[in-house]
Short mmCIF file of the C-alpha atoms (twelve columns), coordinates in Angstrom:
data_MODEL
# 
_entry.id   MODEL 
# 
loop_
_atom_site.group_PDB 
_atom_site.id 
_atom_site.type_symbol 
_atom_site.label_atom_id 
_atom_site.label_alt_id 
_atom_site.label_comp_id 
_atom_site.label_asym_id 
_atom_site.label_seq_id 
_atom_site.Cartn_x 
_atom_site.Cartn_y 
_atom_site.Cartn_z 
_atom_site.pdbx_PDB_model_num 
ATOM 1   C CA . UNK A 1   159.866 212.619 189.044 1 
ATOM 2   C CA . UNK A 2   158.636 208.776 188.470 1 
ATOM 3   C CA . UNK A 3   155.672 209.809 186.606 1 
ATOM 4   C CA . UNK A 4   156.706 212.270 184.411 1 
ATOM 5   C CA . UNK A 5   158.752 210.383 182.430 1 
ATOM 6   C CA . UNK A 6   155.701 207.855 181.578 1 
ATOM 7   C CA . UNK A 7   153.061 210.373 181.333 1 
ATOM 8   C CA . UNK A 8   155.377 212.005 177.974 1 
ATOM 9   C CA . UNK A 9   156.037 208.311 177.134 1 
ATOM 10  C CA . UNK A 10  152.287 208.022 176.286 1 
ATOM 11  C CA . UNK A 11  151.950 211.396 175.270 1 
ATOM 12  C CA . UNK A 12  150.422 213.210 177.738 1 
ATOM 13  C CA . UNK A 13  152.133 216.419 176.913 1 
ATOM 14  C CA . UNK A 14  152.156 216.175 173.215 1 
ATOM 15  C CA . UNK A 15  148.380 216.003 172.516 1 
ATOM 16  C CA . UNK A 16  146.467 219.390 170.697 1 
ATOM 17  C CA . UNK A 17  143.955 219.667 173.424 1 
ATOM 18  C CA . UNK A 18  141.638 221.570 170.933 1 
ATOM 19  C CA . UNK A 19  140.705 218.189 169.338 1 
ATOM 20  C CA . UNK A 20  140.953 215.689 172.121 1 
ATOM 21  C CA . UNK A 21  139.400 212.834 171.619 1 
ATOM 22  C CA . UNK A 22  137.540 210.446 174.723 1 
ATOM 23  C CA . UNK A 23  139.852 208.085 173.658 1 
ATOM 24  C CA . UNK A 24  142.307 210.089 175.922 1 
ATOM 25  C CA . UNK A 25  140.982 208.686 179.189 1 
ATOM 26  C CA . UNK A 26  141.760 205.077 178.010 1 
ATOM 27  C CA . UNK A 27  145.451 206.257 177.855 1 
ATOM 28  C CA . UNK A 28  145.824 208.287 181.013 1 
ATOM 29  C CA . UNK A 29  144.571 205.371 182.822 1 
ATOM 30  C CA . UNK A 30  147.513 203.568 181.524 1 
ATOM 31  C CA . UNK A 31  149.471 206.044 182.104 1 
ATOM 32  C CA . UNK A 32  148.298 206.498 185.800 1 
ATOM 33  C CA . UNK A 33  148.449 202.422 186.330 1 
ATOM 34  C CA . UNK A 34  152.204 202.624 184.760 1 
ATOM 35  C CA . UNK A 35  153.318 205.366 187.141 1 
ATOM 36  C CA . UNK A 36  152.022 203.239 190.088 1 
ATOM 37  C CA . UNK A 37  153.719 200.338 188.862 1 
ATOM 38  C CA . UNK A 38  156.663 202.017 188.302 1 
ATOM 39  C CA . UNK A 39  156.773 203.580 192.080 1 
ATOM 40  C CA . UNK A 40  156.023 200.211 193.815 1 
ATOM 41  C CA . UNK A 41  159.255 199.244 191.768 1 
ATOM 42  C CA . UNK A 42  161.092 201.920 193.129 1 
ATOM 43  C CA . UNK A 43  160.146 201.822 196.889 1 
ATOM 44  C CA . UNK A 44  161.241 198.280 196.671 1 
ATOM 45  C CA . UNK A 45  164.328 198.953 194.882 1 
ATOM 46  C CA . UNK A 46  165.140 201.439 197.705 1 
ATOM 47  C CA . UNK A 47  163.931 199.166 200.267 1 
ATOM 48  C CA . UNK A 48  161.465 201.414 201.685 1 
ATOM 49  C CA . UNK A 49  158.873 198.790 203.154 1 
ATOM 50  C CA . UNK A 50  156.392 201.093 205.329 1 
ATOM 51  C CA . UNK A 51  154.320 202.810 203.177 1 
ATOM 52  C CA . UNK A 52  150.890 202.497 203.204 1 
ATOM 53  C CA . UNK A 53  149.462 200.641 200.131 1 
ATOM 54  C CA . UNK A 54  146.173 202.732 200.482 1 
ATOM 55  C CA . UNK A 55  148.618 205.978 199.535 1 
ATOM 56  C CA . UNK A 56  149.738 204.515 196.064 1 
ATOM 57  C CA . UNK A 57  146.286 203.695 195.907 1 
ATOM 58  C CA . UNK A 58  144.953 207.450 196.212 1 
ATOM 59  C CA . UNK A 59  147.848 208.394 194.141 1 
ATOM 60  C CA . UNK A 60  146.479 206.857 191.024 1 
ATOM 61  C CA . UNK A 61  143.143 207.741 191.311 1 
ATOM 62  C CA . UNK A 62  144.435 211.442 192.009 1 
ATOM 63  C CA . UNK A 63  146.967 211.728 189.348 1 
ATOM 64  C CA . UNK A 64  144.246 210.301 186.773 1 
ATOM 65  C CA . UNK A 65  141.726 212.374 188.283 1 
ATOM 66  C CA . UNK A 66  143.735 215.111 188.278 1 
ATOM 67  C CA . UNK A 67  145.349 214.653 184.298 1 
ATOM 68  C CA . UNK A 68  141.305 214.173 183.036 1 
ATOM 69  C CA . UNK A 69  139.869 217.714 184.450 1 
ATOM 70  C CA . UNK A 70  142.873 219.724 183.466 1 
ATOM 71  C CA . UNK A 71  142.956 218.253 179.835 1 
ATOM 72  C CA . UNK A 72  139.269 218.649 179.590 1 
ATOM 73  C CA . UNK A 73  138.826 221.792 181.220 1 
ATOM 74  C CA . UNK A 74  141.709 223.315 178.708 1 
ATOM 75  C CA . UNK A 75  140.072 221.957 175.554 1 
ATOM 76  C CA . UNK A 76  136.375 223.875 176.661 1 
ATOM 77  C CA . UNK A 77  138.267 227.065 177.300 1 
ATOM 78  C CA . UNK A 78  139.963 226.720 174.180 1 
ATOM 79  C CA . UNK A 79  136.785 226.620 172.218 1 
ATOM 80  C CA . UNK A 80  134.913 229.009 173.958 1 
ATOM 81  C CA . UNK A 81  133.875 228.671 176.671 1 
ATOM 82  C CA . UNK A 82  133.675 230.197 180.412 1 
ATOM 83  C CA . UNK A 83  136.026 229.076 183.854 1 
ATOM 84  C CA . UNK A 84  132.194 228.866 184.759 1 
ATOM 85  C CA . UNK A 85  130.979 226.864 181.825 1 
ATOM 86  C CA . UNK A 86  133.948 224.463 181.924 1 
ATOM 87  C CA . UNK A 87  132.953 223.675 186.020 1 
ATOM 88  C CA . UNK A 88  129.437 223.182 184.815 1 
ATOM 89  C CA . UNK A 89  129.913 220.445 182.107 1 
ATOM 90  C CA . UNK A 90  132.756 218.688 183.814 1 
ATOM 91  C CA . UNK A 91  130.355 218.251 186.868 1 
ATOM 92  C CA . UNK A 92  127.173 217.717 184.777 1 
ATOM 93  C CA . UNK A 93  125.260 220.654 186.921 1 
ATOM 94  C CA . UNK A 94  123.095 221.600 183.804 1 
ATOM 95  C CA . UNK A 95  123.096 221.731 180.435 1 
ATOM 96  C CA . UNK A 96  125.128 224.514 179.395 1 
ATOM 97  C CA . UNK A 97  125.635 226.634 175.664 1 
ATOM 98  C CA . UNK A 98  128.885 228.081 174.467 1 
ATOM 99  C CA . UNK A 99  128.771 232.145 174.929 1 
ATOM 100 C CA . UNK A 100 129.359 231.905 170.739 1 
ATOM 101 C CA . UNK A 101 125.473 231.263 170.640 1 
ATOM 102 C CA . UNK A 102 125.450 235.017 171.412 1 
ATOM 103 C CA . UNK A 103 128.333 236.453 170.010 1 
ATOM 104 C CA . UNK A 104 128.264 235.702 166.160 1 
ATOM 105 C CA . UNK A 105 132.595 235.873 165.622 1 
ATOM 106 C CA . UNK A 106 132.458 232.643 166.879 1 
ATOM 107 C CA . UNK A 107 130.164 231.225 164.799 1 
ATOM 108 C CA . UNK A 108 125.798 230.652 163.554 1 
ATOM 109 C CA . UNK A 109 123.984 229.346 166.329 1 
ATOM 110 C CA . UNK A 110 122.319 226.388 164.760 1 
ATOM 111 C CA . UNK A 111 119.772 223.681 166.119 1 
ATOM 112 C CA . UNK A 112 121.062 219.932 164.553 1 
ATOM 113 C CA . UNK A 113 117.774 217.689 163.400 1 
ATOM 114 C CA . UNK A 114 118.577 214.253 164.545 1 
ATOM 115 C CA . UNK A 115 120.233 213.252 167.647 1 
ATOM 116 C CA . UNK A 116 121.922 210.032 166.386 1 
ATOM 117 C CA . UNK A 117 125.393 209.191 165.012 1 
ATOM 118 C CA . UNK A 118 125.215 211.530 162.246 1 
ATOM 119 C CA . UNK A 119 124.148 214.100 164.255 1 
ATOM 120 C CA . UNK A 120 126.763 213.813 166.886 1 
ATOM 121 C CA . UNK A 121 129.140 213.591 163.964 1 
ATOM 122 C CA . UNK A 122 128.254 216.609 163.055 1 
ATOM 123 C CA . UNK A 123 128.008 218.464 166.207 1 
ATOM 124 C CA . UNK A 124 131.875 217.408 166.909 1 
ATOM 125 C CA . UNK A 125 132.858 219.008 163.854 1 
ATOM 126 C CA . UNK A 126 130.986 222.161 164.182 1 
ATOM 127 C CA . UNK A 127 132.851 222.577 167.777 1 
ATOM 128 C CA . UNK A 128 136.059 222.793 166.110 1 
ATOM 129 C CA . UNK A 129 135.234 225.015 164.022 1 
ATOM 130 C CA . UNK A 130 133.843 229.118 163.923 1 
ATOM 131 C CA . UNK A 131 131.140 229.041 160.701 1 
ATOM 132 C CA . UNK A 132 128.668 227.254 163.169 1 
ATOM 133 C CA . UNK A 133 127.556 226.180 166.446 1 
ATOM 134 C CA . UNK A 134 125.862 223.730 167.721 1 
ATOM 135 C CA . UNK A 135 122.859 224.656 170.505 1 
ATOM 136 C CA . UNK A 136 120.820 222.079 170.565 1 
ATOM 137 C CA . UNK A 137 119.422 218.800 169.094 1 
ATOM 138 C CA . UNK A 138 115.578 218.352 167.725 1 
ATOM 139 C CA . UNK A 139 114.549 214.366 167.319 1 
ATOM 140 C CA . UNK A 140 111.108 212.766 167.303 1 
ATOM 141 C CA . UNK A 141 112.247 210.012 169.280 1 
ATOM 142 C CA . UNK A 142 110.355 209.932 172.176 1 
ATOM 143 C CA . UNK A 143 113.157 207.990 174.626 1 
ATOM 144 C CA . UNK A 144 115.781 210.553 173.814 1 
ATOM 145 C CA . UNK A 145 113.166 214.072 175.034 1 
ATOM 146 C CA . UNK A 146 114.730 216.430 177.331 1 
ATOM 147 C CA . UNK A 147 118.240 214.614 177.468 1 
ATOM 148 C CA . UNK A 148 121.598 216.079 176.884 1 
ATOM 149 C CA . UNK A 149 124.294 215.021 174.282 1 
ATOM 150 C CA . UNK A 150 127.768 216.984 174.480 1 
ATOM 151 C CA . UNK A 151 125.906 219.379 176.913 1 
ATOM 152 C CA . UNK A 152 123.367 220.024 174.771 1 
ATOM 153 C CA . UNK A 153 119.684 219.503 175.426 1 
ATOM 154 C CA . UNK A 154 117.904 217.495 173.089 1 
ATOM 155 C CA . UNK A 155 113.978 218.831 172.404 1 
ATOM 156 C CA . UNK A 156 111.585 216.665 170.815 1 
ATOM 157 C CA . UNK A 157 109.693 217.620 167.859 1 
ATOM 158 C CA . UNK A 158 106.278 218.033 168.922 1 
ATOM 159 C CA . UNK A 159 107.557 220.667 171.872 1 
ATOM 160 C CA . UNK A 160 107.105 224.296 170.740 1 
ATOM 161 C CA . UNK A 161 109.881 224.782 168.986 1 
ATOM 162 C CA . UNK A 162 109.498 228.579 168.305 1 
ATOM 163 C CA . UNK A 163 110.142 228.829 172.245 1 
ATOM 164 C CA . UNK A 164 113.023 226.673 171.620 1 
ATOM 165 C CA . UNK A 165 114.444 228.804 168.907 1 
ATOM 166 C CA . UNK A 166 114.046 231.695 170.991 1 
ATOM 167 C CA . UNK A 167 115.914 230.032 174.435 1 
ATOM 168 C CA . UNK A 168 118.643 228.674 172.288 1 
ATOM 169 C CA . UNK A 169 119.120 231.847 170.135 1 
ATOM 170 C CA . UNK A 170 119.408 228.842 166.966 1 
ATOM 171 C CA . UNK A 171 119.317 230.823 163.518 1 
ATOM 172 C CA . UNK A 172 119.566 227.936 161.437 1 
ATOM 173 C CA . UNK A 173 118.439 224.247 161.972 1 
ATOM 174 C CA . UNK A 174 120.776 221.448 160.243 1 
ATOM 175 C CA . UNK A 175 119.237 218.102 159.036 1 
ATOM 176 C CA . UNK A 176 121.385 214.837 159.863 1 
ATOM 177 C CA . UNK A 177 119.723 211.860 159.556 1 
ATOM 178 C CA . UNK A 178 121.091 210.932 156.143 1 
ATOM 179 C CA . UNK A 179 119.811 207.446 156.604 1 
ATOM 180 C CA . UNK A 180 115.851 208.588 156.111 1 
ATOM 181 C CA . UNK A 181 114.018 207.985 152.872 1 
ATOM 182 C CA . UNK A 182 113.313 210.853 150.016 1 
ATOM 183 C CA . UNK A 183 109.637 210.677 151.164 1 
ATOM 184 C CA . UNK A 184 110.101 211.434 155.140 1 
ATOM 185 C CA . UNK A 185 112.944 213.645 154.416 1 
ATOM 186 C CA . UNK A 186 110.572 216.127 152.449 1 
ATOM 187 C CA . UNK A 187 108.057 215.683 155.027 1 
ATOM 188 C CA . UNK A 188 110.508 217.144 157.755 1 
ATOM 189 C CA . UNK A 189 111.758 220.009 155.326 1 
ATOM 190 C CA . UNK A 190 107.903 220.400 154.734 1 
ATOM 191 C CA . UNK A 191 107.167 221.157 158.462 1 
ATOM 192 C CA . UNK A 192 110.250 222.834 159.227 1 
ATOM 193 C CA . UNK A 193 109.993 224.959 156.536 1 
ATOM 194 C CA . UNK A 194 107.232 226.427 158.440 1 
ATOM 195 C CA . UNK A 195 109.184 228.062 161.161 1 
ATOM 196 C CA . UNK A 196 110.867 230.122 158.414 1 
ATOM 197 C CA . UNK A 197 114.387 229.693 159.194 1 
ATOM 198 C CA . UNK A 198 116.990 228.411 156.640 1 
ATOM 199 C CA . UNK A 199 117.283 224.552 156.867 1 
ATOM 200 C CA . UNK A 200 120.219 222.721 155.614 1 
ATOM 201 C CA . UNK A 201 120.593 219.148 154.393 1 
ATOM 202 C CA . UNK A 202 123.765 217.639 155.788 1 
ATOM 203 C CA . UNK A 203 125.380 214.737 154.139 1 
ATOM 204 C CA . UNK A 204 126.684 211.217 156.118 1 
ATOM 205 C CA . UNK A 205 130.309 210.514 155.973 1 
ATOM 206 C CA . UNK A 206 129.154 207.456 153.530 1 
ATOM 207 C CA . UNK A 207 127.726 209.985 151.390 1 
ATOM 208 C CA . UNK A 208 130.982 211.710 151.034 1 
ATOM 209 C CA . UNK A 209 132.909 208.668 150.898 1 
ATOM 210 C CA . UNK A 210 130.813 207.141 147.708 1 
ATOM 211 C CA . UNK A 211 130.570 210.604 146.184 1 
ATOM 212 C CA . UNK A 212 126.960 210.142 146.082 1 
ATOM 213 C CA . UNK A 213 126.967 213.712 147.435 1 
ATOM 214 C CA . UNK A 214 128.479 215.137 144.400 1 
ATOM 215 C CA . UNK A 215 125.131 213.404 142.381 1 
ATOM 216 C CA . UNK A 216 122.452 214.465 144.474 1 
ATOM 217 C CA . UNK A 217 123.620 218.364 144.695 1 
ATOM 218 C CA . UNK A 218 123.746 217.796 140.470 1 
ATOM 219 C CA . UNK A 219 120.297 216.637 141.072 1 
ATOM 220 C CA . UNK A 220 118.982 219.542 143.588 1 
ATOM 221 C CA . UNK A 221 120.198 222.010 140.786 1 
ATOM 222 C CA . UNK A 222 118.373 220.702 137.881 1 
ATOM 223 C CA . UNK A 223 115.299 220.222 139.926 1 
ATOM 224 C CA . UNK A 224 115.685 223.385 142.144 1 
ATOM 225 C CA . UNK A 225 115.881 225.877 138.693 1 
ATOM 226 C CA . UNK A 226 114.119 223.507 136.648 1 
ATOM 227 C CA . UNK A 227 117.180 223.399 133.829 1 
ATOM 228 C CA . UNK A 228 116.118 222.804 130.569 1 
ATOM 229 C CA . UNK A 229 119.178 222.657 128.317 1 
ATOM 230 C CA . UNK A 230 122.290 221.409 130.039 1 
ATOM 231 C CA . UNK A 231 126.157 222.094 128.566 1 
ATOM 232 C CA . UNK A 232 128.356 218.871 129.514 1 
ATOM 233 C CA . UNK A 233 131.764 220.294 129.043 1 
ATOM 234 C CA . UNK A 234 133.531 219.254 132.384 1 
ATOM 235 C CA . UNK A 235 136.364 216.817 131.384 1 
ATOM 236 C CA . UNK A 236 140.228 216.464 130.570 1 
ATOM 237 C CA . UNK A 237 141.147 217.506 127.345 1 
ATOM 238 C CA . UNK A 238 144.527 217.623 127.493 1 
ATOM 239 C CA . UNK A 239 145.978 215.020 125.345 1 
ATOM 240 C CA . UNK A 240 149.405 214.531 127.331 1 
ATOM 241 C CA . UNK A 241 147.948 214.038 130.670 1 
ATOM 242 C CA . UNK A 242 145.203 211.777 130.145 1 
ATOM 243 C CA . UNK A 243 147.755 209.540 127.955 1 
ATOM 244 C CA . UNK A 244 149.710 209.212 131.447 1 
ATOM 245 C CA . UNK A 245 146.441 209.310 133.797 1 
ATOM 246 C CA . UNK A 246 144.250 206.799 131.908 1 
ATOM 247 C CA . UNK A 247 142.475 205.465 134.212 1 
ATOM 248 C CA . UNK A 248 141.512 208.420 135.781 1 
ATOM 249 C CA . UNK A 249 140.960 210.043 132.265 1 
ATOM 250 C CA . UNK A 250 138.413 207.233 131.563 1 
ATOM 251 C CA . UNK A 251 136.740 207.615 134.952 1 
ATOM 252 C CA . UNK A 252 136.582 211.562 134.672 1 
ATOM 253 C CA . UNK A 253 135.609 211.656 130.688 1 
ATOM 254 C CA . UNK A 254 132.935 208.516 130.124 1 
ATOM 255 C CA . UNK A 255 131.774 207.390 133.697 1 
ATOM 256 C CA . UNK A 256 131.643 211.685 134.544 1 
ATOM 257 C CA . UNK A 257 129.257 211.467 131.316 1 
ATOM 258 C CA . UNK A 258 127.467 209.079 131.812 1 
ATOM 259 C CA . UNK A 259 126.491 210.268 135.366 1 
ATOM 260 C CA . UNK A 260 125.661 213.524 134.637 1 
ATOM 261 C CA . UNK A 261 123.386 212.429 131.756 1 
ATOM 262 C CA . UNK A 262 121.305 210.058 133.953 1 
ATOM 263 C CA . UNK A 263 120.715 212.777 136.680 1 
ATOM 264 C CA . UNK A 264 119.534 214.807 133.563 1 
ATOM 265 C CA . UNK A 265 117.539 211.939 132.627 1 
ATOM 266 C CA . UNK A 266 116.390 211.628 136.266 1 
ATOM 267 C CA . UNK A 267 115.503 215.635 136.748 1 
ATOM 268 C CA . UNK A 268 113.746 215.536 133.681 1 
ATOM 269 C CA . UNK A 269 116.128 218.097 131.298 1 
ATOM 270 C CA . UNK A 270 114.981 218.579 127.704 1 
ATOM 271 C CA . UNK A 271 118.297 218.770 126.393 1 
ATOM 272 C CA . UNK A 272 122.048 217.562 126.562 1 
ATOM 273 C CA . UNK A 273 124.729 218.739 125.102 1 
ATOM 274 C CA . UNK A 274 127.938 217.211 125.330 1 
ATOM 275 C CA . UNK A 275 131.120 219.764 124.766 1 
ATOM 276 C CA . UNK A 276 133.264 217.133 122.682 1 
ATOM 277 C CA . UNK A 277 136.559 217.252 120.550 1 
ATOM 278 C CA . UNK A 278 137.662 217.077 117.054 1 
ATOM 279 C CA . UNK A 279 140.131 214.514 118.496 1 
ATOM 280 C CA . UNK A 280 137.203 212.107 119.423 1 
ATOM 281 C CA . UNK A 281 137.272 211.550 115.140 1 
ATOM 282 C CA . UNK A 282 139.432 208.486 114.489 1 
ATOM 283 C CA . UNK A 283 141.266 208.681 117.987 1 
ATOM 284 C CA . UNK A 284 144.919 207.996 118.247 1 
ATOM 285 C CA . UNK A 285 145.129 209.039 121.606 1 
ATOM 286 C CA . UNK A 286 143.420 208.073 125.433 1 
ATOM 287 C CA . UNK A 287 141.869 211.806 125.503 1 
ATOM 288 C CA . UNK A 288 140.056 211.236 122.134 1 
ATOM 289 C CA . UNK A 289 139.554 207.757 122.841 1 
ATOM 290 C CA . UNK A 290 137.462 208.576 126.183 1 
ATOM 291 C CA . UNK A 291 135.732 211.486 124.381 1 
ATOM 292 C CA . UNK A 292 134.142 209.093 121.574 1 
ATOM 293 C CA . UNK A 293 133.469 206.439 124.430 1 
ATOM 294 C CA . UNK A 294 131.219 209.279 126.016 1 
ATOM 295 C CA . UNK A 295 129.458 210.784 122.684 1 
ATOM 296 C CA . UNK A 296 128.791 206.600 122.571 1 
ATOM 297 C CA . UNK A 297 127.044 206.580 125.502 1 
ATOM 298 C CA . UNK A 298 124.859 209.539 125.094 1 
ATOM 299 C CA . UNK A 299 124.003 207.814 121.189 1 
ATOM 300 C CA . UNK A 300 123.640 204.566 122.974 1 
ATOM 301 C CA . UNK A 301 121.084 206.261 125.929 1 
ATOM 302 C CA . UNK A 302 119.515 208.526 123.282 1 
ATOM 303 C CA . UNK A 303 118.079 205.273 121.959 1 
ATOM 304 C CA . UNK A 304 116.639 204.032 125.132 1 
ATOM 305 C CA . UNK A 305 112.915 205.481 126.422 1 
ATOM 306 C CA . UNK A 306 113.200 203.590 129.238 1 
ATOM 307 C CA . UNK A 307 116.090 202.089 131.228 1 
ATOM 308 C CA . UNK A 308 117.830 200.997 134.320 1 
ATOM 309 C CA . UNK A 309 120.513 203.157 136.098 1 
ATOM 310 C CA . UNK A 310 124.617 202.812 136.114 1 
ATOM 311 C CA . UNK A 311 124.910 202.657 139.822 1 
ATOM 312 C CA . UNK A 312 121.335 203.654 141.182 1 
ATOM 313 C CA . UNK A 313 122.294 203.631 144.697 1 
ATOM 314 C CA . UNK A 314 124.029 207.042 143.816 1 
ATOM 315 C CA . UNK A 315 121.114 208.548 142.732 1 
ATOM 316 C CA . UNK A 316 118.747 206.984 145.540 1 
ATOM 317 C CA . UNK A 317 117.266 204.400 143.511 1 
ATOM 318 C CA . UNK A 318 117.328 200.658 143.898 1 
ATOM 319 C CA . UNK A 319 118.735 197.962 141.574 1 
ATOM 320 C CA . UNK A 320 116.285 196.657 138.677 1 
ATOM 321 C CA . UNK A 321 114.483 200.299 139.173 1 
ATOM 322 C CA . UNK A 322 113.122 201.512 135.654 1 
ATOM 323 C CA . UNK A 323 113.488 205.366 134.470 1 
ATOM 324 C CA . UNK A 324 111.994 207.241 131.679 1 
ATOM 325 C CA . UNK A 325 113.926 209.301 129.677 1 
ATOM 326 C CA . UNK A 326 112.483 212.241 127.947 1 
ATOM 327 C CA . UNK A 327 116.069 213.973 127.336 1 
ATOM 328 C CA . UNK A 328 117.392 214.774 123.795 1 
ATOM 329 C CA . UNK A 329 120.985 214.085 123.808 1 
ATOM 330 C CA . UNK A 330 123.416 216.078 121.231 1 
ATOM 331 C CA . UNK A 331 126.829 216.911 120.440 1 
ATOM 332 C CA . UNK A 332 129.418 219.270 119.559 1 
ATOM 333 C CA . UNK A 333 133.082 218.666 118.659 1 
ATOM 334 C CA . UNK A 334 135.525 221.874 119.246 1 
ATOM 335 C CA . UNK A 335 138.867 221.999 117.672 1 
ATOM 336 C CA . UNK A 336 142.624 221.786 119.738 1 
ATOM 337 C CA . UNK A 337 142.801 223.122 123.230 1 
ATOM 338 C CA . UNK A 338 146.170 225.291 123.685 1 
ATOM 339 C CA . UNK A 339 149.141 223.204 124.293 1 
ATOM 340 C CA . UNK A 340 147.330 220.011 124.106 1 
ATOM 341 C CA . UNK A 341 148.518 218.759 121.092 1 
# 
């Protein structure tokens, strides 16, 4: 009756156990060191002087003990996994995979390339969800072969990884090292490519944070279909929004130009054309204003064979970096958009 009251006080009984964090530990053992606290208080208040200080001692450790394993056993069951499983992790008796490696409701088995932050990042993620999971990590870092993150074993690169796909039951293999160069990342895809199993590229949190992501998928398209004429006619056109948005307006309309036409420039496409307004003529307004600041930047970039990127870091490149530009840049100016006006 002592404790309870403190263990809701911290919130014991309020956390979702499907996303518990380690962090919780740190807080049940202040909860646990509160509720002993708390009871020394009250045997003193009641004047009860002969009970053994070893038994408040074995009640902390218990009740911690005791609050850890539940919380932790409830939040494997919850995504997934076996009484038996549960036992086994909690213990550390042996690596262990979720039964969802087998049955496919619960999500793609998947192997994650790259045992470091990123990649245990991503492997949280993927537990809370059902479109993947997680079965094991592949690194080439020597130090880290044949040890286990999250229960997971991690298998080194040069091990025979066809024997590990077929262990693991892994149908895809996801790349998370988003810190490697262009160079060694192509020489990975290169050799796991080989196995013939569908690798994915995923992104670091800085990535999707800068919006560099956005860029480079631009970038994959144009270079994965090898475009040849691309139609620029993402932007906002209508004239009473942007005139109360116009900072956004400006960032969507000319910097969303400009950005698009150097990854053009970058994948090598023939031809841009820009999807502009009649309102871009003699603006009186922030839409038409931002539309004939981006046909000025195509003019201005039409005139330049070579040149140094707007932000290069988003597009992997490095300040002072010089590009060629073999893209024809033209434009076309539609008439009102419905309701703009």
């Amino acid at each position: 009756m002592v404790s309870l009251p403190i263990y809701i006080r911290f919130g014991l009984y309020s956390a979702v156990l499907r996303y518990m964090s380690h962090q919780v530990l740190l807080t049940i053992l202040k909860a646990a060191v509160a509720s002993i606290l708390m009871l020394i208080a009250v045997f003193y208040l009641l004047g009860i002087n002969n009970m053994p200080r070893g038994v408040t001692v074995l009640y902390c450790c218990f009740s911690g003990l005791f609050l850890s394993l539940t919380r932790y056993g409830v939040r494997q069951w919850l995504r997934g996994y076996t009484l038996k499983d549960v036992v086994r992790i909690i213990f550390s008796i042996q690596p262990v995979t979720s039964p969802k490696q087998v049955n496919k409701a619960y999500g793609i088995p998947v192997l994650i390339y790259g045992a470091g932050a990123a990649g245990v990042q991503l492997a949280e993620a993927l537990n809370k969800s059902r479109e993947y999971h997680p079965v094991g990590f592949l690194d080439d870092n020597d130090s880290l072969k044949g040890r286990v993150i999250m229960g997971k074993r991690i298998y080194h690169l040069a091990s025979n990884i066809e024997q590990v796909i077929r262990n693991t039951g892994a149908e895809e293999i996801l790349l998370a090292i988003p810190s490697l160069g262009r160079s060694r990342r192509a020489e990975i895809l290169r050799n796991l490519e080989l196995l013939g199993m569908p690798i994915k590229t995923m992104p670091g949190l800085s990535d999707l944070a800068s919006g560099r992501l956005k860029i480079q998928e631009i970038l994959d398209v144009m270079r994965r279909y090898s475009v040849e004429t691309l139609y620029h006619a993402a932007a906002y056109k209508h004239v009473p929004i942007v005139q109360h948005n116009v900072s956004e307006g400006l960032r969507n309309n000319v910097l969303g130009t400009l950005y698009t036409a150097q990854a053009a420039i970058i994948a090598g496409v023939k031809n841009f054309v820009l999807i502009s307004t009649d309102k871009a003529v003699r603006p009186t307004n922030v839409m038409g204003a931002s539309k004939r600041l981006a046909e000025m930047v195509l003019q201005a970039l039409s005139q330049e064979k070579l040149f140094q990127l707007y932000h290069p870091e988003l597009f992997g490149f490095h300040p002072g970096d010089v590009i060629n530009n073999i893209t024809r840049f033209t434009m076309v100016r539609f008439g009102n958009v419905l309701g703009s006006s």
